[in-house]
Each structure stands twice: as C-alpha cells, then as structure tokens.
N, C-alpha and C positions, 0 to 999 in steps of 0.2 A: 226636565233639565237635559239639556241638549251637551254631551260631551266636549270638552276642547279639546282643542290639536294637539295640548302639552300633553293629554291624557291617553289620548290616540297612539302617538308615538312613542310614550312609555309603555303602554300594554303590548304594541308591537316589538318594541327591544327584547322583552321581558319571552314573547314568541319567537324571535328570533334566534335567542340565546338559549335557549329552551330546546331548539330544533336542532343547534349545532353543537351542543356539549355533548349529545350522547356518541356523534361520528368522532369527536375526538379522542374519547375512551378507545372507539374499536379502529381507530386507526396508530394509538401508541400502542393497542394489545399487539398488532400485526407487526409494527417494525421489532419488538421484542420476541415473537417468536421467529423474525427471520433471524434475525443475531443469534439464537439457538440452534437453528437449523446450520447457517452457517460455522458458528463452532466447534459441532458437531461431525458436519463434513469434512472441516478438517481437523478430523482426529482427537476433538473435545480441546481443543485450542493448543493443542499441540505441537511444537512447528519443526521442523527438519529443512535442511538445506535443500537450495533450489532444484529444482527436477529438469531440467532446459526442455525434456520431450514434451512437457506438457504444453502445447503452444495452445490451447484453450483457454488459458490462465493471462489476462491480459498482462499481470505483472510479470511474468517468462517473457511476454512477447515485446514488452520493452525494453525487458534486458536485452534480449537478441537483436533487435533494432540496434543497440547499442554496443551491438559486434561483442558481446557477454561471453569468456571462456571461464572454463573450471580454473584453469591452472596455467597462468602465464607463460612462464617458463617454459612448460610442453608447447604452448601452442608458436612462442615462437620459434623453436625447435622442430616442429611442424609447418612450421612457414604459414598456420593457419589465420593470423594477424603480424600486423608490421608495427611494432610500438615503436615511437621513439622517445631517445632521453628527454622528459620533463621535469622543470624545477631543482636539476641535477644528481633528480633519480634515475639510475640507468634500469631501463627496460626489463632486465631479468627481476628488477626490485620489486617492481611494482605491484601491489596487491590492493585488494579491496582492506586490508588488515593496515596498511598504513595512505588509506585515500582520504581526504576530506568529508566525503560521502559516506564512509565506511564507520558504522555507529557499533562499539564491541558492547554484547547482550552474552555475559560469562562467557564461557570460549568461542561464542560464535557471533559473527559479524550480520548487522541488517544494513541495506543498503536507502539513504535517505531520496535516491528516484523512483523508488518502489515501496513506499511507506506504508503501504494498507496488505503488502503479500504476508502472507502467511509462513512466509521460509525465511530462513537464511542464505546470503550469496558466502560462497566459499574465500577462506580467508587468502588463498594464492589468486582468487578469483580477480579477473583483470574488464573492464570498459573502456568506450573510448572515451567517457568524460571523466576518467579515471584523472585526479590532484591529488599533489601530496599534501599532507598536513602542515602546517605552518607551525 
C-alpha cells in the first residue's frame, strides 16, 4: 500500500510541530528570566525618581531631548529654559503634578512619554510637551 498525500502531510505537520514546541518552551523560559534580571536591576522593582545623569537610560534620554528640568521654577530663575504661559498656566505653575502627561502613582508622578522607565519624573518637574490638564 503505497501512502497518500493526505497521509504524508499529516505525519509531516505532526514533525513539524513536534520540532517547534520544544523552542517555544525555551524561548518563553528566556524572556521570563530577562524580566527577572531586569527587575532586579532595578532594585527588585523598585522605582525612585528620575536620575537625569544617567543618560544610558534611553527613557532619561528622552526626557532631556525634551529639555526635562527637576524643578521649574529654578530653572526658569536660572534662565536654563524659557516656558511660556500655556492654556493660561503661567510658567512658574507648571509641573508635571498638574500636565496632561503627568499620571499621580501615591505621591509621585509617572510621566506617560516615558511609560516603560523605571522612575518617577519630579512633581515641579517641567517639559517642553508639558499641557495642562483639562
């Protein structure tokens, strides 16, 4: 008795699926021990407000593209950004504590352009896509 086709490509699926369940095991064990690793890193999931020196951290490096200060007020006291009034927020007001973007996690603020960091932005903390809440 000479095999059919239908029979052929059934025992083939059957090797098929056979060959690629077992990589699938050791490719979900791998992304689970990286989420480990990285939780661990930082600090067993721990989170503390932003560091700005850390510019290794792609989520720092956005913020600071985004002209990111601790503290509003100082900085424009420092002349080291130039806010102007928005939405009839004046300049000294504005925080990440009352932005659009600025999401409160119990006293401290996460910022929604940086949703995978690990930290908090400071609640005086100011951007330039900085909006006030409606």
């Amino acid at each position: 008795m000479t095999p059919s086709r239908r029979t052929f490509i059934g025992k083939l699926s059957v090797l098929a699926a056979a060959a690629v369940i077992p990589n699938l095991g050791w490719a979900i064990g791998k992304k689970k021990k990286k989420k480990k690793a990285a939780a661990a890193a930082a600090g067993g999931g721990a989170m503390s407000v932003v560091d700005v020196n850390n510019k290794k951290d792609s989520n720092v490096a956005t913020l600071l593209a985004l002209n990111y200060v601790a503290n509003v007020k100082e900085a424009i006291a420092n002349k080291d950004v130039t806010v102007a009034e928005k939405g009839g927020v004046k300049p000294e007001a504005q925080g990440c504590k009352n932005c659009v973007l600025g999401v409160k996690d119990g006293d401290n603020y996460k910022c929604q352009l940086v949703p995978a960091a690990k930290f908090y932005v400071h609640a005086d903390g100011w951007c330039t896509s900085w909006n006030p809440k409606s």
